[in-house]
N, C-alpha and C positions, 0 to 999 in steps of 0.2 A: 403853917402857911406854905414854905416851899414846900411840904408833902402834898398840897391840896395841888400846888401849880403842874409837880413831877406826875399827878395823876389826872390832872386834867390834859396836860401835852398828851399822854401817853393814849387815852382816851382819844381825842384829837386824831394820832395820829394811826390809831387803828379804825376809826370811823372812815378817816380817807382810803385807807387799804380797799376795808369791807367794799369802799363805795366805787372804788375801781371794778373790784370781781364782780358786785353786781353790772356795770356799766358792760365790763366784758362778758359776763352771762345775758346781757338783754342784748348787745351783738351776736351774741351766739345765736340766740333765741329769735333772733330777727333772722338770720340767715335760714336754721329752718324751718320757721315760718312761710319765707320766700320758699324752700325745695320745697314744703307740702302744698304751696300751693300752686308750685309748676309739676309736683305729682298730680294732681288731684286734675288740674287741667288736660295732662296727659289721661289720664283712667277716664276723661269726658269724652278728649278724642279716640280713643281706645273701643270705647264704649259704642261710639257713633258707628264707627267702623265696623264692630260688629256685627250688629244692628242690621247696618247696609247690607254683610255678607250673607249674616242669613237671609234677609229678602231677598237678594238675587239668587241665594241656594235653592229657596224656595219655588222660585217662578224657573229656574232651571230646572228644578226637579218634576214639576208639571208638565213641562217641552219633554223631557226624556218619558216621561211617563206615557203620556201621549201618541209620542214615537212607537213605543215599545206596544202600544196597542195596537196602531197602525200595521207594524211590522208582522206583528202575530196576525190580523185580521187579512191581509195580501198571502200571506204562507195560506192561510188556509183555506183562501182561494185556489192558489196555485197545487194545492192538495186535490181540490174539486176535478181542475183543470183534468189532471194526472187522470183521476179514476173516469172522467168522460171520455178520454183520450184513447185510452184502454176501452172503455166499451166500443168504439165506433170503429179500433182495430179488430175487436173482434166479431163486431158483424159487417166488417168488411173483405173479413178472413170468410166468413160464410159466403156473404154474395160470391166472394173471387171462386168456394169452392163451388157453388152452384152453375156460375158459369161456365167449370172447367166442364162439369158431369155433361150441360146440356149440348155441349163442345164436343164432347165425345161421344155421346146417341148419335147427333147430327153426321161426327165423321163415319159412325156405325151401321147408320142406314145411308149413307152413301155410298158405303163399301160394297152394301147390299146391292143399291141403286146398281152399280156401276157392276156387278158382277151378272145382273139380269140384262143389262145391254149388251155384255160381253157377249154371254147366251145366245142369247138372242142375233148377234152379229154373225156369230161365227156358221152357227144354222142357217145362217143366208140370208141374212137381214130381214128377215121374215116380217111385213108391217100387220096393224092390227088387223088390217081389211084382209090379209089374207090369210089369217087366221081365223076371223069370220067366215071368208068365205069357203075354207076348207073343211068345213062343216061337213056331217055325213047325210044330216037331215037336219029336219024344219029342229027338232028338239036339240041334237047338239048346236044348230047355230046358234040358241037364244040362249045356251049355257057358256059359249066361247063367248061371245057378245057378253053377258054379263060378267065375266071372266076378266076382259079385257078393262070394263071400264071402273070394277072392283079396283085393279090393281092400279089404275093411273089414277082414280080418286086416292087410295089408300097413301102412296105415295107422293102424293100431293096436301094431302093434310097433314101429314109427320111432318115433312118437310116446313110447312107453314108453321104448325103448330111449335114446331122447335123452335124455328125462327123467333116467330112472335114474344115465346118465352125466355128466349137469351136477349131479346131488346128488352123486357123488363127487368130482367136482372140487372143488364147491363146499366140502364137509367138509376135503378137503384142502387148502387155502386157509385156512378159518379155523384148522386145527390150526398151518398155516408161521405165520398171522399173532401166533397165540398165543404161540408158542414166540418168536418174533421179539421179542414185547412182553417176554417174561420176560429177551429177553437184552438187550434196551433199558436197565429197570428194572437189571439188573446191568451194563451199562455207564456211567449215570448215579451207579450206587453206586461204582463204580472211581473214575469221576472224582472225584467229592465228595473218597474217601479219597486220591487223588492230590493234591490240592490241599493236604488238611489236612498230608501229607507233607512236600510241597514249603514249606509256611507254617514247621512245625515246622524243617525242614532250615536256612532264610537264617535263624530266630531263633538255630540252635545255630552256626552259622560265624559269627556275630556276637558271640555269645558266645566263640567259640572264637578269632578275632580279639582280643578284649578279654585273652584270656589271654595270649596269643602275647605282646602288648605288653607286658602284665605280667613279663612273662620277660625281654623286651628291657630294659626299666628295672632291672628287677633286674640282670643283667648288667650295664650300664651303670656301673649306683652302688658294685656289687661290683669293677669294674675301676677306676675313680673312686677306689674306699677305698684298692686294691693299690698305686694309681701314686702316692699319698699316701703310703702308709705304705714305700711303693719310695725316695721322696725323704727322707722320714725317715732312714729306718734306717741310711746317711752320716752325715747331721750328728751324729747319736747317739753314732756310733761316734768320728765326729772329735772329738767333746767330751771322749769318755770319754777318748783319747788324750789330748788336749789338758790335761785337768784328771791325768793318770797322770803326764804329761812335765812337767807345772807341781809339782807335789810330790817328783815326781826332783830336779828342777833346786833346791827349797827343802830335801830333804833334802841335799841335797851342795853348797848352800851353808854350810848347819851344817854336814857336813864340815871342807869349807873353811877354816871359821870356826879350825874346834878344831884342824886341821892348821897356820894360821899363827899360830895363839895359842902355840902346843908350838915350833915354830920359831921364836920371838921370842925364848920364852924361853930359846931354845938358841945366843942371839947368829946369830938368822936361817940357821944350819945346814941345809942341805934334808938329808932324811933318805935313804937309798941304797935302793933299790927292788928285791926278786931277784925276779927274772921265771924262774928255773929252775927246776928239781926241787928239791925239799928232799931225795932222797935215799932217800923212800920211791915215788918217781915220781910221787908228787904235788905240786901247787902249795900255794902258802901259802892258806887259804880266805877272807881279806882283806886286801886292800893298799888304798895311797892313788892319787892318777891319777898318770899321768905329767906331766911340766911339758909335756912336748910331745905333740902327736897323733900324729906322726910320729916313728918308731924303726925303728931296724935300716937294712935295706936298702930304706928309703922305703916302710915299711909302714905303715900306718895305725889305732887303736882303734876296732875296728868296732861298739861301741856306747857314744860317748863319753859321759859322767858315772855310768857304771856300771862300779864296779872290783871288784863282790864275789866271790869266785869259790867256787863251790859246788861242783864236781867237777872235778879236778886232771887230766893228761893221766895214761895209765896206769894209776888208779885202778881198784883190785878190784870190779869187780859179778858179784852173783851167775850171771848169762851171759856177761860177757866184761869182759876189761878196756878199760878207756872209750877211747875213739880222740881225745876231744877236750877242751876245756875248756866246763864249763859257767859262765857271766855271769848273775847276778840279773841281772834287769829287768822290773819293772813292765809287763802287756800294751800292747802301743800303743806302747813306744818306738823311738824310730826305730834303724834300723839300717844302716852304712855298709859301701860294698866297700873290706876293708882294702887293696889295691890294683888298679892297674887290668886289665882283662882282658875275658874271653869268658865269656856267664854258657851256658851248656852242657847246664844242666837247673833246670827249675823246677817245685814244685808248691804249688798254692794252691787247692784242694779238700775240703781237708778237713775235717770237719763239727765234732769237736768241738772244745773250748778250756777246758774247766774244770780248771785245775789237780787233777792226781791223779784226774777222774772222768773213765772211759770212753778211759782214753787204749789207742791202736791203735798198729797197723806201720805206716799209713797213709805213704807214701813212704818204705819201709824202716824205719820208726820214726823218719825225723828230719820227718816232719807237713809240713806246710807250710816250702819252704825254697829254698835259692838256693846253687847250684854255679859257681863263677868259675874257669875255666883260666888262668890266667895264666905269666909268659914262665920259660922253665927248668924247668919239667917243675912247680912248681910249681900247685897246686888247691888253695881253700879252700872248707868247705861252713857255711852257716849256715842251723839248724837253728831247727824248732817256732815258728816264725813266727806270727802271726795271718794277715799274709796279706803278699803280697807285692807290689814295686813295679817289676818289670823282667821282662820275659820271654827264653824260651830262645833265642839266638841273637844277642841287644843286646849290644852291645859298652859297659862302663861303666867309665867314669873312677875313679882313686883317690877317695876322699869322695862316693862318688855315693850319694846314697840308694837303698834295694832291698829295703825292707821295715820291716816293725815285727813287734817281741817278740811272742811267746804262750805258748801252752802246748799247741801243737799235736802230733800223733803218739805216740809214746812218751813220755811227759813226766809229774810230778808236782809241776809247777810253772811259773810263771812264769818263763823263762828266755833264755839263746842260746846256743845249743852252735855252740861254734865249734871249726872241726876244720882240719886242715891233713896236706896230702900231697902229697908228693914224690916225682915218675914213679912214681905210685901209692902209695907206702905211706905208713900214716901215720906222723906225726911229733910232736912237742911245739909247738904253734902259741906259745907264750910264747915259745920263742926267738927268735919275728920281732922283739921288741921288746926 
């Protein structure tokens, strides 16, 4: 009796320990809870921000775009400008030289002009009538006479005709110069607008610059939040474990407890365990653990301090009769390869975990899981995992760790479905132990 009382205190007083560490792992786990999900707020405002900057990058980059066509479309006007500018010098280089030429006939036959007065002056002033009438006869008068008014028509039509042709030149010359000025006046206006262009265009890439950056930092602090909330979202999960497998361990210390209290008072009796069919091909739906981890043919309990069994080998469901045995356990707890072998196939993909919501066929319906071939034709499959700890083609030791519980694939609940088959078919996995 006192050895029942010393191990009921002691029981006692390690269930209050447990129930402290879990109480400070669900603080823990509440705090970051809180950080992920003042990350997670941040990576929305992050996100928004981004967002923003690209669309003002966007609609800036349009303006610049814009600009930049604008900019090139005035240049190469003011190209135009140039090569008009240039033609109109150079037929205004022509005109100015035509008027020099007609400038100097003009002073040419005035030289002439003026050297036949001279002549004529110094002779005596001789006028036409009396050169007419110096005549010798009727025949020389009518040849000085026509003589005379030869020369004053002659000289009189050069004269005009020059004239008249240096005033067209000359009209023509001011009309080039005119036209010249007007397209002056419109190349200076190009330019002006060329420049305001060009001023407007390095303000909007300065601007448009400024956003770019904008972008960058956003990106930055949004990648920043992720690899934050990347390192999180581990220790989260290992707590949650942590604090699932800490309450495992203090319920089935009470177990424990009430299991050696019942054997004390049965003169320390251990009580006889059936691991078989009860006869309807189901299992019993709770037992107590074995004394040992190892049963049978060096098999092992693939998820020790968890003995409750919720669905029996054989058991009727509405699609088929069940191939395997289902194990309560709490998500997160760990799980062992009941003995050693070839792991052959694994899946750890799968999205949901919510007991009973959304569950899938997701790896055939056993969710997340782990396939071990082992020697003699012998395969065990452990099923609905949260996630897994070994991959397809590792070779693991009896006791190895290779996952933890969920409620992954077909599943409405927290569990492990553990299955067992023999050169394929299945069998009753209770009779390994």
């Amino acid at each position: 009796m006192r050895l029942m009382k010393r191990l009921f205190s002691v029981c006692l007083a390690l269930i209050m320990i447990l129930g402290s560490v879990v109480s400070t792992a669900a603080e823990t786990i509440s705090e970051l809870e809180a950080k992920q999900a003042e990350l997670e707020s941040q990576q929305a405002e992050y996100q928004a921000k981004l967002n923003k900057s690209n669309s003002a990058v966007a609609e800036k980059q349009e303006e610049v775009d814009a600009l930049v066509g604008q900019v090139e479309s005035v240049t190469a006007e003011i190209q135009v400008c140039y090569q008009k500018i240039s033609i109109y010098d150079k037929n205004i280089a022509e005109k100015q030289k035509a008027i020099d030429e007609a400038n100097q006939e003009i002073d040419a036959n005035m030289n002439t002009l003026r050297q036949r007065i001279k002549t004529i002056y110094i002779s005596g002033d001789v006028s036409a009538l009396e050169i007419v009438m110096g005549a010798k006869d009727f025949t020389d008068f009518l040849d000085k006479l026509q003589l005379v008014q030869y020369v004053s028509n002659h000289d009189a039509e050069l004269i005009n005709g020059i004239k008249k042709k240096l005033n067209t030149i000359s009209s023509e010359k001011q009309a080039l110069e005119k036209d010249k000025a007007s397209l002056e006046e419109e190349h200076t206006t190009l330019t002006n607008k060329q420049e305001e262009l060009t001023k407007l265009l390095d303000e909007n890439k300065e601007t448009l610059a400024s956003l770019q950056s904008d972008v960058k930092d956003a990106q930055m602090k949004l990648s920043l939040s992720e690899e934050e909330l990347n390192k999180l979202n581990p220790q989260l999960q290992a707590l949650v474990r942590q604090a699932q497998q800490q309450e495992a361990a203090a319920q089935q210390a009470a177990t424990s407890s009430s299991s050696s209290s019942s054997s004390s008072s049965s003169d320390d009796e251990e009580e006889s365990i059936d691991y078989s069919d009860n006869g309807s091909g189901e299992t019993s739906n709770s037992y107590n653990a074995p004394s040992q981890i190892d049963a049978g043919d060096g098999w092992t309990w693939p998820i020790p301090g968890c003995y409750t069994i919720t669905g029996g080998y054989g058991e009727g469901r509405s699609y088929e009769s069940h191939g395997g045995t289902d194990i309560a356990a709490p998500i997160g707890t760990p799980i062992y390869a009941a003995n050693s072998g070839t792991v052959i196939d694994t899946s750890n993909d799968c999205s949901h975990s919510s007991a009973g919501v959304g569950a899938c066929n997701h790896g055939g319906g056993y969710g997340n899981h782990v396939w071990i071939q082992h020697d003699n034709g012998y395969q065990t499959i452990y099923g609905h995992m949260i996630n897994t700890a070994v991959s397809t083609g590792e070779y693991v030791s009896k006791g190895q760790l290779i996952g933890y519980s969920g409620s992954t694939g077909w599943s409405t609940g927290p569990h492990l479905h553990f299955e067992l088959r023999i050169n394929g078919v299945r069998s009753n996995p209770m009779a390994l132990f």
